[in-house]
Structure formats: structure tokens, C-alpha cells
C-alpha positions in Angstrom: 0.0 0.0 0.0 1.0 3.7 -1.0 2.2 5.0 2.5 -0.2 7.9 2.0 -3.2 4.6 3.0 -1.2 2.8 5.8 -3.0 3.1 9.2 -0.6 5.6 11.5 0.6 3.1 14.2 -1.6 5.3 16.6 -4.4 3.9 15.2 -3.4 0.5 15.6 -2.2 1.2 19.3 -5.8 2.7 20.5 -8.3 2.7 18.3 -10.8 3.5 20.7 -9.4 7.0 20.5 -9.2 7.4 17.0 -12.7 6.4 16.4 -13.3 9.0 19.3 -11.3 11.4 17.3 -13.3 10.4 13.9 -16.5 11.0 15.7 -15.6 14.7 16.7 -14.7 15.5 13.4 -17.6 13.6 11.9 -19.6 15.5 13.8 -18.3 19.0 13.8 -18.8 18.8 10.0 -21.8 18.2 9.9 -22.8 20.8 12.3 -20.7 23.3 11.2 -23.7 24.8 8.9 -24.9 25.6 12.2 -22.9 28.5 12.9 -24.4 30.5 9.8 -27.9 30.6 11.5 -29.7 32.6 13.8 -32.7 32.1 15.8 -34.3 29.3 14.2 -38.4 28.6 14.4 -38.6 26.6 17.3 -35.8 29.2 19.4 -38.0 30.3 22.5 -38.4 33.7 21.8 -38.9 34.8 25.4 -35.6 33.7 26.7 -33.2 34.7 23.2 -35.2 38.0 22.9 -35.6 41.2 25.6 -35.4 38.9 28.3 -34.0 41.3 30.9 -32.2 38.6 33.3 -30.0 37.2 31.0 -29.3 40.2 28.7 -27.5 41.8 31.8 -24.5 40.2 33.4 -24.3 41.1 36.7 -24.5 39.7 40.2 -27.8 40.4 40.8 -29.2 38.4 37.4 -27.4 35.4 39.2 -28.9 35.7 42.1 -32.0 35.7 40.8 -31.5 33.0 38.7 -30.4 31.0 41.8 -32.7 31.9 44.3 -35.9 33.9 42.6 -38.3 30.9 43.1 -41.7 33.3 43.3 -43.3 32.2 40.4 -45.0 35.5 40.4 -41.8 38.3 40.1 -40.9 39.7 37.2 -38.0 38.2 37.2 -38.9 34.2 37.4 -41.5 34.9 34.7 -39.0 36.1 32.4 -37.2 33.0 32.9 -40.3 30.5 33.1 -41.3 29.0 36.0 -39.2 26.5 35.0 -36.1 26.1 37.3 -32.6 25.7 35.2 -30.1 27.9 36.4 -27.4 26.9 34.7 -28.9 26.9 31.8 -30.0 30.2 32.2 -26.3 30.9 33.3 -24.9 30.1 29.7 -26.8 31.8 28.0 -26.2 34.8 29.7 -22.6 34.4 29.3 -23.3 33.9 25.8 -24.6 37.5 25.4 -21.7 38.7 27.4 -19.5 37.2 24.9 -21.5 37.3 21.7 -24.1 40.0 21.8 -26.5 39.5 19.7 -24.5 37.8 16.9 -26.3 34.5 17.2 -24.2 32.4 15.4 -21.6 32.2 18.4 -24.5 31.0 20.4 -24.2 28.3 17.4 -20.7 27.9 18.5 -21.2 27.0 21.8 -23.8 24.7 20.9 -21.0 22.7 18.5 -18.3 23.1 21.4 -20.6 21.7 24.4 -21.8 18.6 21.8 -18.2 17.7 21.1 -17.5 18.3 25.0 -20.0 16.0 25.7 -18.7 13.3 22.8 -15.7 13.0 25.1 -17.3 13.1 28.2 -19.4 10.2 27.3 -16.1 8.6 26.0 -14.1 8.8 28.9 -17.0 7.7 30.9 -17.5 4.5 29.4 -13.7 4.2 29.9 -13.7 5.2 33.0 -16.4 2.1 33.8 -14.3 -0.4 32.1 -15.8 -0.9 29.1 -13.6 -2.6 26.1 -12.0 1.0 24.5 -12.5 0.3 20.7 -16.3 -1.0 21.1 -16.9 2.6 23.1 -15.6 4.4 20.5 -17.5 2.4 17.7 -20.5 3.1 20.1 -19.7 6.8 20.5 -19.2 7.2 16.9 -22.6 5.9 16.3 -24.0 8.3 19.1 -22.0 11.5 17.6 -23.5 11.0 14.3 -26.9 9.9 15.2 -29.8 12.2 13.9 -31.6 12.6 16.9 -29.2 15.0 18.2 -29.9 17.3 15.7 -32.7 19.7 17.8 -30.1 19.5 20.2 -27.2 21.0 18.7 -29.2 23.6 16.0 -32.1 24.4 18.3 -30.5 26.9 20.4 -33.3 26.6 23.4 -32.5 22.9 23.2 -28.9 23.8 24.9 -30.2 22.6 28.0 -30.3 19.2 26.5 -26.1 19.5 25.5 -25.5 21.1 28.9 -27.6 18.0 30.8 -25.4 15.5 28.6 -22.4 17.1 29.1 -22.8 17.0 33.2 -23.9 14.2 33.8 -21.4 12.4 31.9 -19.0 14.0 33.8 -20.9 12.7 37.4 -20.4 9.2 35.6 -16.9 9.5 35.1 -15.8 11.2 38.1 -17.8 8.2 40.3 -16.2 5.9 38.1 -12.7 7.1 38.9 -13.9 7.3 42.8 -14.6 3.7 42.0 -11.6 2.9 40.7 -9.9 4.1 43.6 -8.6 7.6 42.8 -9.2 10.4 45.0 -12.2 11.7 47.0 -12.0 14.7 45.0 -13.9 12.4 41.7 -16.6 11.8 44.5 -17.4 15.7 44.7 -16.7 16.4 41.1 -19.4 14.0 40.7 -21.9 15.1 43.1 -21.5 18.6 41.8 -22.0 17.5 38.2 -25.0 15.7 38.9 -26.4 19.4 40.7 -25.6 20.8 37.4 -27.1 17.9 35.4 -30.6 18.6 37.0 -30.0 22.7 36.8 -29.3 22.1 33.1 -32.5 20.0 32.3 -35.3 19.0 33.9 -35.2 15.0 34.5 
């Protein structure tokens, strides 16, 4: 074979990981037309658009989106009644860093679904599972289409944020597990917080 087609001896040597790499760059092509859209039809209006909370970074809007639990104050109803904090956190920072240029909201969509890709690798790793059949499986995940909402559908961020956390509580109780320090315990247990601040279960 020309040596242009050999298989780099990486490959040979884990490939687990280059499956995992194929997935991310799988997937980051076909959600890079992404990043040239705005709001899309299904956005929810009310939080993307003169929502006063997460338009103004400041200590006070994260406060509120942390402790405003009245269902009746102006503030909770411009978030929903629907408690996600750190959902509401992102995309907050997301107008801090973006304005209104939507597209880098796009952005962060494509960077937290290849964060969780990993995640969800290392995870399964981190359980024990045989390497090259978690990354065939997180290939297959990566490139499945029913993550598409997810990764266009900027309201749907709560969705890559919930993924992306709790596959981090897996693997850090998985490295507890496996005997490292107490430290994975707490990553975990704060992950899983986030997990259920990101999305509703």
C-alpha cells in the first residue's frame, strides 16, 4: 500500500481514541452549517429576545436565577417557572461574549456537543468498558440524527448542557470507583447538581 493509505501506528495502538477522534470531526462537520444561522423557528423567543435577566450580566441576574423561586416576580416569569439555572447561566454568558450575533451562540452549541462526545467517552472508559467498542458506540451516538434539535435548536442547549454534566458525574464516580481520590466523589456530586440545573429530568 502507497504509504499515503497505511494506518498511522496510533491507530493500531488505541483505536478507541481514534474512532473517538473520527466521531468529533464527523460530527463538527456536519454541524458546522450551524454557525451561519440565527434564531431558528422553534428558538424560544422569550428567553433569546428582551429577556432582561440574561441580557445583563451582573450579580444580581445570578442571584436571581439561583434563588428567585416566586413564580410571580418579574423576574422568574422572564425565565419560566421552569427552574434551570445553569442553563439560564450560559446563555447569559453567551450574550456577554456574543451580543446578539447569534451564530456564536451556534458555536457553543458545536463546542458543548463535542465536550459531551468526550465526556461520554471517557466515561464509558472510565467504567471499564472494552476502548475500541466505546468508541465504535460513541461514533454511532456523535453521528446519530436525533441529536440534531439538540445542537441547531438553540433553546435545546439545555439538552447538551444536561449530557455534558452528567457524563461528567459518571466518570468522576467511576474514577472514585476505581480508587482515585475523594476529590472524583465531589466532582461528581456537583456535576449531577448541574445535570438537573441544566435540564429538567
Amino acid at each position: 500500500l502507497p504509504q499515503a493509505l497505511t494506518v498511522h501506528p496510533w491507530v493500531s495502538r488505541d483505536p478507541g481514541r481514534a474512532l473517538l477522534v473520527l466521531a468529533l470531526l464527523v460530527a463538527t462537520a456536519l454541524y458546522l452549517p450551524t454557525l451561519a444561522l440565527g434564531l431558528v423557528n422553534y428558538d424560544d423567543w422569550w428567553l433569546y429576545q428582551n429577556n432582561h435577566v440574561v441580557r445583563d450580566l451582573s450579580w444580581q441576574s445570578v442571584t436571581v436565577m439561583f434563588t428567585d423561586l416566586d413564580a410571580h416576580s418579574p423576574a422568574r416569569y422572564a425565565l419560566t417557572p421552569e427552574y434551570l439555572p445553569v442553563r439560564d447561566l450560559s446563555v447569559m454568558l453567551d450574550f456577554a461574549v456574543w451580543g446578539e450575533q447569534y451564530g456564536g451562540f451556534h458555536v457553543t452549541n458545536l463546542v458543548l456537543y463535542l465536550l459531551a462526545i468526550t465526556l461520554v467517552f471517557a466515561m464509558l472508559d472510565a467504567f471499564g468498558c472494552d476502548r475500541t467498542i466505546v468508541g465504535i458506540a460513541v461514533l454511532l451516538w456523535a453521528v446519530h440524527p436525533v441529536h440534531v434539535e439538540s445542537v441547531a435548536w438553540l433553546s435545546e442547549r439545555k439538552g447538551l448542557l444536561g449530557i455534558v454534566f452528567a457524563s461528567l458525574a459518571g466518570l468522576g464516580y467511576a474514577r472514585f470507583r476505581a480508587g482515585r481520590s475523594a476529590r472524583w466523589l465531589i466532582v461528581a456530586a456537583l456535576a449531577a447538581v448541574a445535570a438537573v440545573w441544566s435540564k429538567a429530568p
